[in-house]
N, C-alpha and C positions, 0 to 999 in steps of 0.2 A: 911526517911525524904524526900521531896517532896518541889520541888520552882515554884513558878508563877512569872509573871511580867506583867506590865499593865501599863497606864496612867491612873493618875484624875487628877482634878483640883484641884490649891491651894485653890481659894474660895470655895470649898466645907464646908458648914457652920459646920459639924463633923471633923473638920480636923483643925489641927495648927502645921504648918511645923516645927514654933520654941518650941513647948512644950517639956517638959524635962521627962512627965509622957507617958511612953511608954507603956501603957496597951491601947488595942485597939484604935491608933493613927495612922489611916492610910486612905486617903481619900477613897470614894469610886472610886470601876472603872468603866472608863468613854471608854473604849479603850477596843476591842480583847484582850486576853491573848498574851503577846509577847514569843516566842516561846523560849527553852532555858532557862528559869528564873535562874538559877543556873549561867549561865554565865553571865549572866545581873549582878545581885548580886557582883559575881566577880571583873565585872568591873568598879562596883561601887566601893566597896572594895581599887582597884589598884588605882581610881581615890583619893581618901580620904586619902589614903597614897600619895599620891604624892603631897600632899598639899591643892586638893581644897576642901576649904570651904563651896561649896554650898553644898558637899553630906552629909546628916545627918541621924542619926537613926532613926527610926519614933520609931517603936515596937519594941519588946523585940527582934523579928526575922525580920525587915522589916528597908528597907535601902531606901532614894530617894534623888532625885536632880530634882531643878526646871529647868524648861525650857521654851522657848518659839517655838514655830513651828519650824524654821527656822534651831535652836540649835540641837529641838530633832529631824527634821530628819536628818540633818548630822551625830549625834551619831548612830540612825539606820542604814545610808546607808554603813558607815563606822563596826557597829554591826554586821549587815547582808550581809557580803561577797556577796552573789549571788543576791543581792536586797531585799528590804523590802520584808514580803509576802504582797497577797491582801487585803486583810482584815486591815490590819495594816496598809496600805498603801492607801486605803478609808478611814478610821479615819483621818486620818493627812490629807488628802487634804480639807477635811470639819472644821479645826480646823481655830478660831481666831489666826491670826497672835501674834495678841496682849494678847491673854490671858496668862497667867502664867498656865504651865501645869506641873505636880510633874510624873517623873516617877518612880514607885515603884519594888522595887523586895525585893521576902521575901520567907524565907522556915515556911513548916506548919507540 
């Protein structure tokens, strides 16, 4: 088994963060592969136990939380111990402040 992790956007018009039909329900990615996916996953995991609401199943194997810039890179800086890498870290400085961004992690 194998994990990725990544950003898209919630308006991605293939994508509906609240659908209940988890077969191929997962935005496209708009973002680097975030490195890790398996601890991503995790943490999403630990966060949905712990009561929040926003982390939902998308797929059968695939788990996300929406975000705004601002949110998701505190979760990354905080993620990523030694700093974001670069790549991840050009993504996010090009993103709308304003846009709703879903980050996903999933095994395949």
């Amino acid at each position: 088994m194998s994990f990725d992790a990544y950003i898209g956007y919630l308006d991605d018009p293939d994508f509906d963060f609240n659908a209940t039909n988890w077969v191929g329900n997962i935005p496209n990615r708009a973002s680097p592969f975030i490195h890790d996916g398996y601890k991503v996953l995790t943490k999403l995991w630990d966060m949905k136990k712990a009561g929040d609401e926003g982390v939902r199943q998308l797929d059968w194997g695939a788990w996300g939380k929406v975000f705004k810039k601002g949110k998701l890179t505190y979760f990354l800086l905080d993620f990523y111990q030694y700093g974001i890498p670069d790549n991840v870290f050009k993504f996010l400085e090009g993103l709308d402040p304003e846009r709703d961004c879903v980050l996903v992690a999933y095994e395949y």
